[in-house]
matplotlib code that plots the C-alpha trace (Angstrom):
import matplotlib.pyplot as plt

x = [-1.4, -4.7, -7.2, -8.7, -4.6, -4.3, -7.4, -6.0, -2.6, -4.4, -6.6, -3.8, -1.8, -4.8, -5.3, -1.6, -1.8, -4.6, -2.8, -0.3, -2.4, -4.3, -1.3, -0.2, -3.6, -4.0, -1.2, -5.1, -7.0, -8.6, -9.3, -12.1, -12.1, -13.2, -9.8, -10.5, -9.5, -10.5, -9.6, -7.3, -4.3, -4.8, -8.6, -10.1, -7.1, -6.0, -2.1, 0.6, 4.2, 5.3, 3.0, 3.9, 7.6, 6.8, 4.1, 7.1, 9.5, 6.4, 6.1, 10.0, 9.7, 7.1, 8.3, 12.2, 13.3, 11.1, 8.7, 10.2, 7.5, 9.4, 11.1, 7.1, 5.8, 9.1, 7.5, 4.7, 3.7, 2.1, -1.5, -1.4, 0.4, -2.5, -5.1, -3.2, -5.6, -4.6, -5.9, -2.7, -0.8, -2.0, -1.4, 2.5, 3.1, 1.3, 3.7, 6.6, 6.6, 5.8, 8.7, 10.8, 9.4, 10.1, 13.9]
y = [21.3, 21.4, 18.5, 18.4, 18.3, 15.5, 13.6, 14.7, 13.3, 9.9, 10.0, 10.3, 7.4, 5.1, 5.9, 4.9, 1.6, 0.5, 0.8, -1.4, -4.0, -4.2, -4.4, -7.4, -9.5, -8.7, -12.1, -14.0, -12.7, -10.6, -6.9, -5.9, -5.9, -2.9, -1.9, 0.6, 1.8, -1.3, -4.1, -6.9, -8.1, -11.6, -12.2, -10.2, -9.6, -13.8, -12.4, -14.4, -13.4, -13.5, -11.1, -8.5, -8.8, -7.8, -4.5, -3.8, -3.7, -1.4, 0.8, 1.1, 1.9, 4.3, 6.3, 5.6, 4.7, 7.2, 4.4, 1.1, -1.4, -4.4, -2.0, -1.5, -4.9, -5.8, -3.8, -6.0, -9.6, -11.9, -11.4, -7.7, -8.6, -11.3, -8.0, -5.7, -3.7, -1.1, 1.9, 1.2, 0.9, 4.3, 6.0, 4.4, 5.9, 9.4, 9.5, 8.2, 10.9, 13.7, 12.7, 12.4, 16.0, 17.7, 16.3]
z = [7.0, 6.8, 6.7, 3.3, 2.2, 4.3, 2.7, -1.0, -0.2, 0.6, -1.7, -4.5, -2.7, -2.1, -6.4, -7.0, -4.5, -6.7, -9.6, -8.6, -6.9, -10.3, -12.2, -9.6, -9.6, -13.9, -13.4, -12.1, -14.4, -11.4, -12.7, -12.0, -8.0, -6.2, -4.0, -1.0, 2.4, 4.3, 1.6, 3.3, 1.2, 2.9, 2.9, 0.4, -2.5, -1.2, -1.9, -1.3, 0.7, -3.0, -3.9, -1.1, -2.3, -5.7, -4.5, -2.2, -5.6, -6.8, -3.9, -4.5, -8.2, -7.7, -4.4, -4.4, -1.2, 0.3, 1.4, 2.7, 2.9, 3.7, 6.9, 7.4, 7.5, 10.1, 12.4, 12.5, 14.2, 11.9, 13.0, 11.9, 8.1, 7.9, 8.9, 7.2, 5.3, 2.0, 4.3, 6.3, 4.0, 2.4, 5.6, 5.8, 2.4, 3.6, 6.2, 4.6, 2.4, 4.4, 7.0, 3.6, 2.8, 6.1, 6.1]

ax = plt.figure().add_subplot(projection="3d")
ax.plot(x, y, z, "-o")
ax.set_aspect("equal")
plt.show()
């Protein structure tokens, strides 16, 4: 596949992740926050565990079980969920669905 497909495919992902974490911090009265690659869900967006469960009933609404964030975010200590940034996440979806693709 070639490169600039790659980029597209995140791209489009990191467009629909945004979406959703709007849609989740709309509930503060926080919409106008610039979301990108390197954003932190703990330090920057300040989302709770509560909040993860419901972008994980998101992710699940939007991508099917295609992408399994809470099987993601098992996979992880703590210190990495606390770091976890949206650019990871973008790339977990990326491969999610490709590996969903190719099956």
């Amino acid at each position: 596949m070639e490169p600039t497909t790659a980029h597209a495919d995140e791209e489009a992902v990191l467009a629909d992740i945004r979406g959703m974490l709007l849609t989740l911090l709309e509930e503060y009265g926080e919409e106008d926050l610039e979301i990108g690659m390197t954003t932190t869900f703990n330090r920057d967006l300040e989302l709770e565990s509560i909040d993860l469960v419901t972008l994980a009933g998101l992710l699940r609404e939007h991508y099917g079980n295609r992408v399994n964030f809470a099987e993601f975010l098992a996979g992880m200590e703590f210190e990495e969920i606390i770091e976890l940034t949206v650019g990871r996440l973008v790339e977990h979806v990326v491969h999610s669905l490709k590996a969903a693709g190719a099956s």
